[in-house]
C-alpha positions in Angstrom: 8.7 -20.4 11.4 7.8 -21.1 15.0 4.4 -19.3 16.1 4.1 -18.5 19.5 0.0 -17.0 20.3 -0.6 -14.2 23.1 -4.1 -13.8 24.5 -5.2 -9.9 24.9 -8.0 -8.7 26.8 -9.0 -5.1 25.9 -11.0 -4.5 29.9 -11.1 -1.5 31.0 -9.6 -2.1 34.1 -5.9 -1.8 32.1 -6.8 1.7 30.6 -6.0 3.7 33.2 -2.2 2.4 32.4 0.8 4.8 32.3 1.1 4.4 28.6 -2.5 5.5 27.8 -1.8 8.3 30.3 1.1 8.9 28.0 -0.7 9.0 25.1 -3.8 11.3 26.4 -1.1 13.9 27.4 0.9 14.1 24.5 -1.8 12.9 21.6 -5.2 13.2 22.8 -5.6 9.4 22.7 -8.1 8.2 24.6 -8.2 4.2 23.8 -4.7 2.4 22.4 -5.5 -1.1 20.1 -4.7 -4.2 21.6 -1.3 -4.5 19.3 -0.3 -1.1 20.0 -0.5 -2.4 23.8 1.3 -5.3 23.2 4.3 -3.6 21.1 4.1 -0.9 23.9 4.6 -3.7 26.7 7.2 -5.5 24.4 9.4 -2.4 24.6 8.7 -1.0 27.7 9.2 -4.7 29.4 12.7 -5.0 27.4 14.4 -2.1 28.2 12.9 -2.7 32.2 14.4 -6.3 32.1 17.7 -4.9 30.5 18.3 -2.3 32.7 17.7 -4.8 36.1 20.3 -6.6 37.4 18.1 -9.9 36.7 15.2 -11.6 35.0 13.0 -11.6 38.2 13.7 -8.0 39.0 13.1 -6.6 35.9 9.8 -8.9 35.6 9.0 -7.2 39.3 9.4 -3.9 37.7 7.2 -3.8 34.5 4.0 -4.0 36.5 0.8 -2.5 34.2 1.7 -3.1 31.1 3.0 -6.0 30.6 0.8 -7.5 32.7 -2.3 -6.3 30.5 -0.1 -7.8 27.3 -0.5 -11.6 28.5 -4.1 -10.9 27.7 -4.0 -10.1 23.8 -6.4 -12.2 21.6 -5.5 -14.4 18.7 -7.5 -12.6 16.6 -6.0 -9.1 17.4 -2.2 -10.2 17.3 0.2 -12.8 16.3 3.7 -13.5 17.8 6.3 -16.0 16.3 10.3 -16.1 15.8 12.3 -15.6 12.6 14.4 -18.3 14.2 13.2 -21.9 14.7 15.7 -22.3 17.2 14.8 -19.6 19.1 11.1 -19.7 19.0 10.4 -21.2 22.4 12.6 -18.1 24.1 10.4 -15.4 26.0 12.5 -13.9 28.0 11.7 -10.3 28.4 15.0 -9.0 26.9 14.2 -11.0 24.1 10.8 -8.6 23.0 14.1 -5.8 22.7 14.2 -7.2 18.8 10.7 -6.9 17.4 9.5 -6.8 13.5 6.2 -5.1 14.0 3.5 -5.7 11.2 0.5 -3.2 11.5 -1.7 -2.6 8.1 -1.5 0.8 7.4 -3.9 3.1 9.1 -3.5 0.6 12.4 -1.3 3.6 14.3 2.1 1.7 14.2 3.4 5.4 15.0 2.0 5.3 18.5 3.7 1.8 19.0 7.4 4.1 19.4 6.3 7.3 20.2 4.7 6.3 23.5 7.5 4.2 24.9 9.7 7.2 23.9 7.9 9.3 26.3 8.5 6.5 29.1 11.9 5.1 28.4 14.8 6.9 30.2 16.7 7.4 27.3 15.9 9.2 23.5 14.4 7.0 20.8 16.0 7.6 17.4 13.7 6.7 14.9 14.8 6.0 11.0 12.4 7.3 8.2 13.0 6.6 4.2 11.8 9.5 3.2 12.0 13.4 4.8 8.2 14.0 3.7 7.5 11.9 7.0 10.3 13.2 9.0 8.9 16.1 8.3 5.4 15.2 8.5 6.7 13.5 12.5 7.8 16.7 13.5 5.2 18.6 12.8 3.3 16.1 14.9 6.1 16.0 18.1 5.8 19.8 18.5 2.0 19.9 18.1 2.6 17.3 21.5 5.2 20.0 22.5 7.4 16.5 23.0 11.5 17.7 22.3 12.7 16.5 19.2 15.7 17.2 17.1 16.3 16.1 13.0 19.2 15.0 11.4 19.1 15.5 7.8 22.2 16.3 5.0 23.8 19.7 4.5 23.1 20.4 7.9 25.9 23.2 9.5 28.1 22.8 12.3 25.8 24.6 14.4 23.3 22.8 13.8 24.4 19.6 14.9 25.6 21.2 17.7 22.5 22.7 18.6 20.7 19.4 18.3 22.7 17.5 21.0 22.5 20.6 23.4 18.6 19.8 22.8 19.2 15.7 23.3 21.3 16.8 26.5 18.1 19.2 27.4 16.3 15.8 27.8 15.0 15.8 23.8 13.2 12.5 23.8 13.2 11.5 19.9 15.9 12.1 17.3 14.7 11.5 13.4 17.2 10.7 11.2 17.1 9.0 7.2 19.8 6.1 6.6 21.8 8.2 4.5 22.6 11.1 7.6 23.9 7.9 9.6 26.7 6.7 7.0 28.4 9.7 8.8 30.8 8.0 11.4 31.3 10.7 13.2 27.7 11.5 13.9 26.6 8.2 14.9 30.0 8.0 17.2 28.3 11.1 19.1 25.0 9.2 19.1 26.5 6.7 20.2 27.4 8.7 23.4 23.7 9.7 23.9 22.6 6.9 25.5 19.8 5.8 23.0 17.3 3.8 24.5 15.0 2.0 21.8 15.9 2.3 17.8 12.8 2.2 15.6 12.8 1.5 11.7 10.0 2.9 10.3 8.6 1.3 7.0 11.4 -1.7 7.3 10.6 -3.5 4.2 12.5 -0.1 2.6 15.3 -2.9 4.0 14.7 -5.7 1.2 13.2 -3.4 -1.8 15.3 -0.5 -1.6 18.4 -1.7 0.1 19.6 -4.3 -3.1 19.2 -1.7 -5.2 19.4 2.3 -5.4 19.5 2.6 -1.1 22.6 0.7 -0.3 22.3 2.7 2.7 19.8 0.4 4.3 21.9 -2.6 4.2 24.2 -0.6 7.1 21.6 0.1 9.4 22.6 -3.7 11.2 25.9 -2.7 12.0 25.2 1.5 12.7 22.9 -0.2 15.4 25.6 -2.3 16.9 27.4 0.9 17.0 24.8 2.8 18.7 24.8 0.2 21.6 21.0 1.1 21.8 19.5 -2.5 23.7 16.2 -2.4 21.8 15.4 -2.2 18.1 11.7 -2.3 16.4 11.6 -2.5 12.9 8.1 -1.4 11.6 6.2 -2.4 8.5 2.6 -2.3 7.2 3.0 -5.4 4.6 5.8 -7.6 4.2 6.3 -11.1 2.7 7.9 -14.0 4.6 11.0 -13.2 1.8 10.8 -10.1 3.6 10.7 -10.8 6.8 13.2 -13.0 6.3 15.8 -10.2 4.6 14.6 -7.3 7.5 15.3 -9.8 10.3 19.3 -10.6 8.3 19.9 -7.2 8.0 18.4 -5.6 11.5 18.8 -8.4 13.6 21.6 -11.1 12.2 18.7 -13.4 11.2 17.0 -13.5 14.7 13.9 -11.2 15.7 10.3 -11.3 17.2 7.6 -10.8 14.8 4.2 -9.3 16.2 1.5 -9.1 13.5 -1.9 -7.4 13.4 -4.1 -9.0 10.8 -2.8 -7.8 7.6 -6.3 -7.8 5.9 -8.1 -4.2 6.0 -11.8 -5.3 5.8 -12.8 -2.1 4.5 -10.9 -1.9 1.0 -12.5 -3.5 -1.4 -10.5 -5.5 -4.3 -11.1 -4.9 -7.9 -9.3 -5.2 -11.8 -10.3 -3.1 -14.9 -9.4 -5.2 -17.6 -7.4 -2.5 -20.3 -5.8 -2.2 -23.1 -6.0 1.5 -22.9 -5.2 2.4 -19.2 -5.4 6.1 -20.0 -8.7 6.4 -21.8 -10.0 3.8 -18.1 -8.1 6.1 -15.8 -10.5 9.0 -17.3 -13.2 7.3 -16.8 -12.7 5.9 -13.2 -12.0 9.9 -12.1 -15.5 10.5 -13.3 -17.2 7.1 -12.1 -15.7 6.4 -8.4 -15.7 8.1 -5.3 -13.0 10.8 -4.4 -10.6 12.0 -2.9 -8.7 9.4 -5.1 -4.9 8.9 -5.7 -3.9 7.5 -8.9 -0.5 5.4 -8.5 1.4 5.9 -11.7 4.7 4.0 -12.6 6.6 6.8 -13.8 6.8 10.6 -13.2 5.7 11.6 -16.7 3.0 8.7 -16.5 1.9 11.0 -13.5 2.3 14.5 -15.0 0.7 13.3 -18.1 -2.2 11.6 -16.5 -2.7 14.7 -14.6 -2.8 16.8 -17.3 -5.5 14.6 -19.5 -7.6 14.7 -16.2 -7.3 18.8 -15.9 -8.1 18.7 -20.0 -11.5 16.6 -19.3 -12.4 17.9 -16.0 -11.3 21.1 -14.8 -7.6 22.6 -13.7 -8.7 22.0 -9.7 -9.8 18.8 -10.6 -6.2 17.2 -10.4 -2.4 17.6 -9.6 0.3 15.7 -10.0 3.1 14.2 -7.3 6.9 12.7 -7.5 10.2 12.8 -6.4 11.5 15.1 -8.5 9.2 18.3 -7.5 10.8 20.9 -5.5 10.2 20.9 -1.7 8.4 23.7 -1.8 5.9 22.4 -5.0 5.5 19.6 -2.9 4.1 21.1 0.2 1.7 22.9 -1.8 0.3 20.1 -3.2 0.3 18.0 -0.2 -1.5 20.7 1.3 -4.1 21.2 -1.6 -5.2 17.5 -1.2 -5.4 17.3 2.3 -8.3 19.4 2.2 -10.0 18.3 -0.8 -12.6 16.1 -1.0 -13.0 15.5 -5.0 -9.5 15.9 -6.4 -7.3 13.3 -7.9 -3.7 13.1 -7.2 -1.6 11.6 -10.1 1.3 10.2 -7.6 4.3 8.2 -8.2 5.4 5.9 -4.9 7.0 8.8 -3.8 3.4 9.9 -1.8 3.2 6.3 -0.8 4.4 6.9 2.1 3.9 10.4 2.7 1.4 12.5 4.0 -1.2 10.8 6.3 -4.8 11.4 4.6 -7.4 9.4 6.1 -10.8 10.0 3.6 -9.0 9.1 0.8 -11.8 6.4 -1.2 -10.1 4.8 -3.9 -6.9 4.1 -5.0 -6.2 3.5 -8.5 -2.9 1.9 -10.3 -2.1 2.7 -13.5 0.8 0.8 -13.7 1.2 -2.3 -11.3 3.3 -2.2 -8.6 6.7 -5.1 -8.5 4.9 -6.7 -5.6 2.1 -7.7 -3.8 3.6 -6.3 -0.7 4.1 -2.6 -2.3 0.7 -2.9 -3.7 -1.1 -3.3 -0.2 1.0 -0.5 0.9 -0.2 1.7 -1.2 -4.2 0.2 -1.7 -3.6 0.7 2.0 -3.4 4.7 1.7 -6.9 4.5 1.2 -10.3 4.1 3.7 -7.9 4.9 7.2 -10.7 6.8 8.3 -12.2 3.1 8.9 -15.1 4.0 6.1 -15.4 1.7 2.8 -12.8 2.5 0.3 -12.0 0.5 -3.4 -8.4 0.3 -4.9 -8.7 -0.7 -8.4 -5.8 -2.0 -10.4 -5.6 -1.4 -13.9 -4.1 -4.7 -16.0 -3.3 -4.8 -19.5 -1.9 -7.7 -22.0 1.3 -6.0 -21.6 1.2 -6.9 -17.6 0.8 -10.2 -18.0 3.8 -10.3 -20.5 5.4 -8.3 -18.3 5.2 -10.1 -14.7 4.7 -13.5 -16.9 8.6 -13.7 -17.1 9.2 -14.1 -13.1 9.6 -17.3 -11.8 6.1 -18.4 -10.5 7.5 -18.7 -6.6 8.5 -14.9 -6.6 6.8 -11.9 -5.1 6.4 -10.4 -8.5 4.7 -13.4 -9.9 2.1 -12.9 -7.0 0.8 -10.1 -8.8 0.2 -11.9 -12.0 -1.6 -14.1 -9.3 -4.2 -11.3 -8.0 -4.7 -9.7 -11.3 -5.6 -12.7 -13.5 -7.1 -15.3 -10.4 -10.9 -16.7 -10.7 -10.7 -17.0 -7.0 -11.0 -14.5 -4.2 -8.5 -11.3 -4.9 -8.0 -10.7 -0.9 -7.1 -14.5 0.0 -4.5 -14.1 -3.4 -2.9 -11.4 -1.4 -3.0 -12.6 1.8 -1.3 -15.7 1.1 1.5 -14.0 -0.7 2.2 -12.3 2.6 1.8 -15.7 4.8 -1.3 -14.5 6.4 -4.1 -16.6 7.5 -7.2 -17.2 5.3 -9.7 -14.7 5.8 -13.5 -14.3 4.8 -13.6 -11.5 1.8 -15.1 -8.2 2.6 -15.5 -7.3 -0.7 -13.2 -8.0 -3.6 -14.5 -7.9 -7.4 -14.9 -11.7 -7.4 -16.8 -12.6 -4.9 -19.0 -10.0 -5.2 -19.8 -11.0 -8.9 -20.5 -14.5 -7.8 -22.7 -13.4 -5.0 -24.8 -11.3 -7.5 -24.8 -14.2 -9.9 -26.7 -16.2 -7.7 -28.5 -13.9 -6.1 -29.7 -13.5 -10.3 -29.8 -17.2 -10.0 -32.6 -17.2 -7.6 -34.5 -14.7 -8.7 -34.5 -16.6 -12.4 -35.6 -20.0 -11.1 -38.6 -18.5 -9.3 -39.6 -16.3 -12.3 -42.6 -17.0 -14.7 -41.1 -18.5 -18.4 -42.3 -15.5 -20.1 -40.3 -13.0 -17.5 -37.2 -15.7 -18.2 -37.5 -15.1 -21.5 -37.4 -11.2 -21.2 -35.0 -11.3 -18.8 -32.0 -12.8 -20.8 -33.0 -11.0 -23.7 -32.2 -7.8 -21.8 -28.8 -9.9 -21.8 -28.7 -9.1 -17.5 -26.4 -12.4 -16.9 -24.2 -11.0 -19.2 -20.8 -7.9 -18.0 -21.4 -4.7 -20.3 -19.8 -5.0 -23.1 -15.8 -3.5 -23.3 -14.8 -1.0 -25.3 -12.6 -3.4 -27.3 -14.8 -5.7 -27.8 -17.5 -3.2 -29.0 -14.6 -1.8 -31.6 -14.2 -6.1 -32.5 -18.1 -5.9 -33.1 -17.7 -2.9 -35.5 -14.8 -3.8 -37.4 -16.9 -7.9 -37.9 -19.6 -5.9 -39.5 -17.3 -3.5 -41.5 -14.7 -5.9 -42.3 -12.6 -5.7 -45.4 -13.7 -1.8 -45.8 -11.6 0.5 -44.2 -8.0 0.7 -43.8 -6.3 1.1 -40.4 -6.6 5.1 -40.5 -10.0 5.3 -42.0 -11.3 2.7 -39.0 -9.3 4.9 -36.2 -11.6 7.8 -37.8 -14.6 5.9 -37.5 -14.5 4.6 -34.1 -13.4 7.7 -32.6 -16.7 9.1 -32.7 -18.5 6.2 -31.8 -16.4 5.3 -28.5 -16.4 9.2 -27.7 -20.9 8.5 -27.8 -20.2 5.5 -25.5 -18.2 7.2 -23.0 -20.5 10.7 -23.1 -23.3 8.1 -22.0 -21.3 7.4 -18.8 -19.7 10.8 -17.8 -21.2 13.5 -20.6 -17.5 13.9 -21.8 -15.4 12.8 -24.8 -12.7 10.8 -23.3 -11.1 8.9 -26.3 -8.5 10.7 -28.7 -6.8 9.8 -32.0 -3.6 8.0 -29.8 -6.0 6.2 -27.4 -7.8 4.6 -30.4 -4.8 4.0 -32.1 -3.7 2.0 -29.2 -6.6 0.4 -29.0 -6.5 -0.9 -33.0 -2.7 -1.8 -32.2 -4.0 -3.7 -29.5 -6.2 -5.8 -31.1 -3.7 -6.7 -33.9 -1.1 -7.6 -31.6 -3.4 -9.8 -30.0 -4.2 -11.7 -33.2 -8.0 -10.7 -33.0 -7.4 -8.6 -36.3 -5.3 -8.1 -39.3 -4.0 -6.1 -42.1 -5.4 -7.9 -45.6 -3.5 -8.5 -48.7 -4.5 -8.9 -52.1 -7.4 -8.8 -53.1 -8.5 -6.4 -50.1 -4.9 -5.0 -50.0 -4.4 -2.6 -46.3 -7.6 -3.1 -45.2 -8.3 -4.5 -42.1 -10.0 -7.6 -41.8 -10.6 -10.5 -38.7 -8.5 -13.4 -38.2 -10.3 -16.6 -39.0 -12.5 -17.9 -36.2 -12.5 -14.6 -34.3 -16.0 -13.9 -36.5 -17.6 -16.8 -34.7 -16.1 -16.1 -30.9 -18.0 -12.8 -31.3 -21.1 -13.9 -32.5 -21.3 -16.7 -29.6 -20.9 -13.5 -26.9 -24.0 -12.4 -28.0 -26.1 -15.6 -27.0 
C-alpha cells in the first residue's frame, strides 16, 4: 500500500477559517483537530475542484482550507492509497473518495457535518443502526441545521414531506442501508442533487455485509446511482483486510485513506484470567471504576449478568441492553446511564455504537469479541472524555479453544494474539490493524514488568535480613487465583470428598475470599461447580477409582507444580 505523508500545522492564524466559523455557529466548537481539518479540506477541496471547469480553477477557489491542510503533521494524520497504482495521484477530485480512520471519541462526526453546512448540495449520511440516526438528529435540531430521516414503514406523506424539506434547502438526509434497497427512493434522491455521501461506521461493510446485512454490499452501486461526486466512508478501527473489502465495495478497489493514530493513550489494556467469567464479572463491578459497560456475547449473557449484579449489589446498580428491547425500553435505559455515574450496563454490541457517553471508565468483555478491530471499537466506548479509562477482557480456556481453530493470519486469531501475548497488549493490537509501533501507555504487561523492576531495585539495595522478610511476605509473587486456591484445597484434602461434598466445601471458603475484597458473597453452587468442571477438564484433577472409588483426587505431578508455586 502506497503512503503518501501531509504535514499540518495547527497556528492560529488558520482558525478564523470558514469551516470553524461553521462549526462555532452550528456546534459551539471553538477549536477543530488537525484530521478533522484535513478530512474537512479533503471534501470541501473535491467538490470545489469538481464543480470548476478545471484543475487550476478549482485549486484557485478552495482558498483557507485547503491551504491550512498542506500543513498537517505526521504524527497527527496519515494519508496513503488502497491502490498502488494510484498512490502518486493528488489531484483534488481525487480526495472526493476518502476512507477516514478516527479512534473513537476523535469527532469523526464533525469531519461531514461541517462540510454539509458549506457544500451547495445535501449530504446523505448512512448509519447501521437508528439508535444513532436517532441520536444525529437530536443533535441537527439542537444546531437548528434542516434535516430529514428515511427509515422503513414510513407513509406516503411522509416521504413526501421530506423532500418538500430537502427542496426547503434541508442540508443532511439520514438514512440506514436497508431504506435505500428502495429503487424508487433512491431514484428521487438521485434527483436531489446530493453533494457528499458519508458511510458512517464503514467496517459495518466487511463484518456485517457477508453475513446477516447483505444490504451493505449495495451501497457501491446505490452511490453510482445517486451520481453524488464525493463519498467518505468513516471508521474508528479497521484492519488492512478491511480496508481492503470497504474500498471493493464503496469505491471499486480505489480510495484515499486518511488515518489519525489509532492508539487511544488513555485506555489502558488488561486480561482476567477465568474460568468462571461470571463469579470475575461480579467482582470487577465491585473493584473498578464506574460508569462501566459490560460487553456480553449474547442477549441472555446480558440479562443474566444484569440480574446477578442487581442480586449482589442493588436494583439501580445495573441494567441490561440489546437488540431485542423495545424502542421505548431502550430509551429509558439509554437515558438512565447517561446520567449515572456508578451503574453498570450489561450490553450486547448492539450499544456499541449507540449512544455517545463520554465518562464511561472501564469496559469489560465477558465474552471476546470475533476481532481485534470490533474489540477496539468497543474498548473505545470508554475514557472519550480524554480522562484514564481500563477495558478489561475476560479469557477463559474455552477462548483459546475457541479462537485456537482460525488460521493464525486471520483477524480472529489476532485476538488469541492480545489475550494470551507476554509482550505489550497495545503493540498486539495495533499491529493487527497496520498501525505504527507505539510506546504503551498502560497495558497490563508492561506495567507488571515496570513494577517488577522497580521491586527489583528496591531488593538489591535492601539489607539481607529485609530480603529475607520481604520474599517471605511472597511480594514478587500475583495473588493467588481462585482456582488455584481450590487446587491447594483439594492437594490437602485429596482422596476425601467426592465431587458434591468438595463443591459444598469450597463454597464457603471462596465466598470468605471474596467477602475480603467486596464484603459480599459472590460465588454460588453453579459457579463452583464450574469451577470443579474446570479443573477436571483441564486434567489438573480427577475422579478416583477403586480403592478411593468417586472421590476426587490430583493427577500425578500436579501435587508437585503446586508445591513449587509456593517457593
Amino acid at each position: 500500500m502506497h503512503i503518501e505523508k501531509e504535514i499540518y500545522s495547527d497556528s492560529e492564524a488558520g482558525l478564523d477559517d470558514e469551516a470553524l466559523g461553521a462549526a462555532k455557529r452550528a456546534f459551539g466548537i471553538s477549536y477543530l483537530y488537525p484530521w478533522q481539518r484535513l478530512v474537512i479540506a479533503n471534501i470541501i477541496d473535491a467538490y470545489r475542484s469538481r464543480k470548476a471547469e478545471t484543475n487550476d480553477a478549482g485549486a484557485a477557489e478552495t482558498g483557507g482550507i485547503a491551504a491550512e491542510a498542506k500543513n498537517i503533521t505526521n504524527d497527527a494524520v496519515n494519508e496513503d492509497a488502497t491502490d498502488a497504482n494510484d498512490g502518486s495521484t493528488t489531484d483534488a477530485a481525487e480526495y472526493g473518495k476518502q476512507i477516514v480512520l478516527l479512534p473513537t471519541g476523535a469527532g469523526k462526526s464533525l469531519c461531514f457535518l461541517v462540510p454539509a453546512l458549506l457544500l451547495d448540495g445535501p449530504t446523505l449520511i448512512i448509519y447501521p443502526l437508528l439508535a444513532l440516526m436517532a441520536d444525529q438528529r437530536r443533535r441537527m435540531e439542537e444546531g437548528n441545521i434542516g434535516n430529514v430521516t428515511f427509515r422503513g414503514n414510513q407513509s406516503a406523506e411522509e416521504r413526501a414531506e421530506n423532500f418538500n424539506k430537502i427542496k426547503a434547502g434541508a442540508k443532511i438526509i439520514l438514512a440506514n442501508p436497508e431504506v435505500l434497497q428502495n429503487e424508487a427512493l433512491v431514484a428521487r434522491l438521485a434527483e436531489c442533487a446530493i453533494a457528499h455521501v458519508a458511510i458512517d461506521e464503514a467496517h459495518c461493510v466487511s463484518e456485517w455485509g457477508d453475513s446477516f446485512r447483505p444490504s451493505y454490499l449495495t451501497l457501491g452501486n446505490i452511490i453510482k446511482k445517486l451520481g453524488s461526486p464525493l463519498v467518505t466512508a468513516f471508521t474508528a478501527t479497521a484492519s488492512p483486510q478491511v480496508l481492503s473489502r470497504i474500498a471493493e465495495v464503496l469505491f471499486d478497489g480505489s480510495a484515499r485513506i486518511v488515518r489519525s493514530e489509532s492508539d487511544r493513550p488513555n485506555i489502558r489494556y488488561r486480561v482476567e484470567y477465568s474460568c468462571c467469567k461470571k463469579h470475575t464479572a461480579l467482582i470487577l463491578a465491585h473493584t473498578e471504576q464506574k460508569p462501566m459497560i459490560i460487553f456480553c456475547g449474547t442477549r441472555l449473557r446480558a440479562e443474566d449478568t444484569a440480574r446477578d449484579l442487581t442480586i449482589c449489589y442493588g436494583k439501580e446498580a445495573a441494567r441490561f441492553y440489546h437488540a431485542g428491547m423495545e424502542k421505548s425500553e431502550k430509551d429509558e435505559i439509554e437515558k438512565w446511564f447517561y446520567d449515572k455515574t456508578d451503574a453498570v450496563l450489561c450490553a450486547t454490541c448492539a450499544y456499541g455504537m449507540g449512544v455517545d457517553k463520554k465518562d464511561i471508565r472501564t469496559i469489560v468483555h465477558i465474552d471476546a469479541p470475533n476481532t481485534a478491530e470490533q474489540y477496539i471499537q468497543e474498548a473505545g466506548r470508554s475514557g472519550r472524555d480524554g480522562k484514564d479509562a481500563n477495558a478489561i477482557l475476560l479469557w477463559s480456556p474455552a477462548d483459546t479453544a475457541r479462537f485456537s481453530r482460525f488460521p493464525k493470519e486471520s483477524r480472529e486469531y489476532a485476538m488469541k494474539e492480545f489475550a494470551e501475548t507476554k509482550s505489550c497488549r497495545r503493540q498486539v493490537l495495533l499491529d493487527a490493524l497496520g498501525a505504527e509501533q507505539a510506546v504503551c501507555s498502560g497495558c497490563d504487561i508492561c506495567d507488571a514488568e515496570k513494577k517488577i523492576e522497580a521491586e527489583k531495585k528496591t531488593f538489591r539495595t535492601m539489607p539481607p535480613y529485609k530480603k529475607i522478610c520481604h520474599l517471605a511476605r511472597a511480594r514478587f509473587f500475583p495473588a493467588e487465583r481462585d482456582e488455584d486456591f481450590a487446587l491447594r484445597f483439594i492437594v490437602n484434602h485429596r482422596n476425601a470428598y467426592t465431587k458434591i461434598e468438595l463443591e459444598g466445601m469450597l463454597l464457603p471458603l471462596l465466598n470468605e475470599r471474596s467477602q475480603k475484597i467486596c464484603g459480599l458473597n459472590t460465588w454460588e453452587h453453579d459457579t463452583v461447580s464450574e469451577l470443579v468442571f474446570h479443573l477436571e477438564k483441564s486434567g489438573r484433577i480427577c475422579i478416583k477409582t477403586f480403592p478411593w472409588k468417586g472421590k476426587v483426587g490430583i493427577v500425578r505431578g500436579e501435587k508437585s507444580k503446586i508445591w513449587k508455586k509456593s517457593f
